[in-house]
N, C-alpha and C positions, 0 to 999 in steps of 0.2 A: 532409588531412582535418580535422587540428583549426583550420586559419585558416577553412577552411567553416563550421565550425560556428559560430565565433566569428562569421563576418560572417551567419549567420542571428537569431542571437542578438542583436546590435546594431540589424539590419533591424525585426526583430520590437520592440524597446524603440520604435525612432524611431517606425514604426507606430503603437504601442501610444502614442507622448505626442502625437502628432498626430491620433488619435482622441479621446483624451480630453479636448484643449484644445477640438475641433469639437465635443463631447457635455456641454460645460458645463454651457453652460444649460439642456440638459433633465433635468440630474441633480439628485434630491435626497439632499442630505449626511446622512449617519446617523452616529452614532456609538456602537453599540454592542459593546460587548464580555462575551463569557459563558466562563467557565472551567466545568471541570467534568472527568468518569471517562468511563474509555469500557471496555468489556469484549467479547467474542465467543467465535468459533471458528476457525480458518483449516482449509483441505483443499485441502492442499497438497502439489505433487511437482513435479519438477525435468526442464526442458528439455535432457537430453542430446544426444550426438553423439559416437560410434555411440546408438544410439538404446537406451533398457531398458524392457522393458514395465513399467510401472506405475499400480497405483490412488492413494487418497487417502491422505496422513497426516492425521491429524487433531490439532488442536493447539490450545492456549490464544493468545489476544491480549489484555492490557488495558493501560491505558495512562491519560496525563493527555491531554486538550484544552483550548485555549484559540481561539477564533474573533470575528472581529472583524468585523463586518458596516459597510460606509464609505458606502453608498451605495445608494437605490432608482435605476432607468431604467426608465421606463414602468411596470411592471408585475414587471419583475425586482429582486431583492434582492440585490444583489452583495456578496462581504467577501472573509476569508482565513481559511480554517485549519489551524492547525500543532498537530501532537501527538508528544507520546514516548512511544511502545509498546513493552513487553515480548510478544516476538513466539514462537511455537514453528514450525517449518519443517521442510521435509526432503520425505523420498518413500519409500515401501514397496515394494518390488519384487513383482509377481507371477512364479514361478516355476513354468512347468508340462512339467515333463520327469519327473515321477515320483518326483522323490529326498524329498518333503516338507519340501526347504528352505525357509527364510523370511529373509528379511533387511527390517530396514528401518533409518534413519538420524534422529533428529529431532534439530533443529540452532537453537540459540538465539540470538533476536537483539536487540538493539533498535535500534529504528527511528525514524524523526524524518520525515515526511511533510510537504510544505508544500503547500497545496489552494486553488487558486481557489474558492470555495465560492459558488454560485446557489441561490437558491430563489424558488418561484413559490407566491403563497398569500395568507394572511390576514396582517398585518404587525405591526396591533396586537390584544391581548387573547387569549381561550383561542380555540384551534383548530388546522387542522393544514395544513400547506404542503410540498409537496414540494419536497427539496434535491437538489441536483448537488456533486460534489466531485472536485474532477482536480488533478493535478500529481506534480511530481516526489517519491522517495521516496529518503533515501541508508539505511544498515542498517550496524548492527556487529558482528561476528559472535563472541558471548559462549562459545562449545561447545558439544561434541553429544556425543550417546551412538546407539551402534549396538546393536541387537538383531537376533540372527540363532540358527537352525540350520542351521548349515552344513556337510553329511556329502557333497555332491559335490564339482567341481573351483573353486577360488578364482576369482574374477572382480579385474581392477582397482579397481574399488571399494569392493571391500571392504579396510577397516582404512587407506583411505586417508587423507591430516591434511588439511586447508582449507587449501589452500596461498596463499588473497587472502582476506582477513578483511572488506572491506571491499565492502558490497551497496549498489546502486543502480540505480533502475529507474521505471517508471511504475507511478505507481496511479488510480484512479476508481471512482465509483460513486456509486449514489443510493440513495434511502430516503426515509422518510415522515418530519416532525420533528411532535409533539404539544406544542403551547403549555398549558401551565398556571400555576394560581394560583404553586405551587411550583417552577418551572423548566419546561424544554426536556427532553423526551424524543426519542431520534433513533433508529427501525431502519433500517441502512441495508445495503447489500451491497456488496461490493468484490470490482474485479480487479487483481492486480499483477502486471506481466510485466518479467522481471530483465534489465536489460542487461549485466549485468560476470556474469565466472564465477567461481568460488568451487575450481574446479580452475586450476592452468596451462593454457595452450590454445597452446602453441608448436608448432611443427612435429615436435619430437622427441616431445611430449605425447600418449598414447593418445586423451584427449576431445579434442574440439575446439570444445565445447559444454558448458556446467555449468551454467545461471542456474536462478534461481528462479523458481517461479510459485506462483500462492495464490489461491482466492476464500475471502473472510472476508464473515460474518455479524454484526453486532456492533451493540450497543445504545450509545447515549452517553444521560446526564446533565447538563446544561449549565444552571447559573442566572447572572442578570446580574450585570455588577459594574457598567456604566453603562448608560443604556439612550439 
């Protein structure tokens, strides 16, 4: 499994320098770079297995960015961008057997996200262009606190510790960026769906399923440092 993934991974590079040496000439080189804040919401609950009914957590996201924009094509705005986010996560359980139990878990992270970043729009001066942002996400996982009343019988999850600290997964999303005199404004919306689990997931292990999931709402900030 992992030489696979390694020879898609190499595929995908040669690909990728073999397109880009055939799209030379039609690329114009940018070199912009803007640093800046970013802030939101995330509502967020976790992909089990056996499965638990659950709604949203709701939880804080902010964080630094920095995006570097290297090139127009045609019409597209191509660059990268990479952020560190102080992240809140986890999942609330619904419980309807009558007993007025509640549990829920929120679970602290920070995150480091690296985004192909596209936008389509106006390139120079005020106005507003819509962005794209996809790529990989890894995550740390800082602690959590449980909140519960719990007067019926104990489930596995509850009072259980994160036995893999360490989160990684997909993210993407778009939103609108506002150019002005003063900086870059960005609303944009995200989804992140978790590939590693944050339980064991052995054979001996009750889950066999524990990742995260999230859609987050979030504003960024961003002025230039070159243009």
């Amino acid at each position: 499994m992992i030489k696979r993934i390694y020879t898609v991974i190499l595929l995908t590079l040669i690909c990728w320098f073999n397109t880009t040496t055939i799209k030379a000439q039609l690329q114009e080189q940018k070199h912009n770079f803007s640093i800046g804040i970013n802030g939101g919401v995330n509502l967020s609950n976790v992909d089990f297995s056996p499965r638990i009914k659950q709604g949203y957590l709701i939880g804080p996201q902010v964080g630094f960015t920095a995006r570097y924009i290297s090139e127009k094509y045609f019409s597209m705005i191509c660059g990268v961008q990479a952020e560190v986010n102080y992240s809140q996560r986890g999942w609330k359980e619904v419980i309807e057997d009558g007993s007025g139990d509640s549990y829920q878990r929120a679970m602290n992270y920070v995150e480091i996200p690296f985004m192909a970043h596209l936008a389509f729009g106006k390139e120079y001066g005020n106005g507003a262009r819509f962005v794209l942002n996809l790529g990989p996400q890894i995550g740390f996982h800082l602690g959590d606190k449980e909140t519960h009343a719990i007067t019926s019988i104990q489930k596995e999850q509850y009072g259980k510790a994160v036995e893999n600290g360490f989160d990684y997964g997909i993210i993407g999303g778009g939103g609108l960026e506002i150019r002005t005199g003063i900086g870059h404004f960005l609303l944009e919306g995200r989804y992140y769906f978790g590939l590693s689990d944050f339980f064991n997931t052995t054979k001996k292990d009750y889950f066999s399923r524990s990742a995260h999931t999230y859609i987050c709402g979030k504003i960024t900030y961003l002025f230039d440092i070159t243009k």
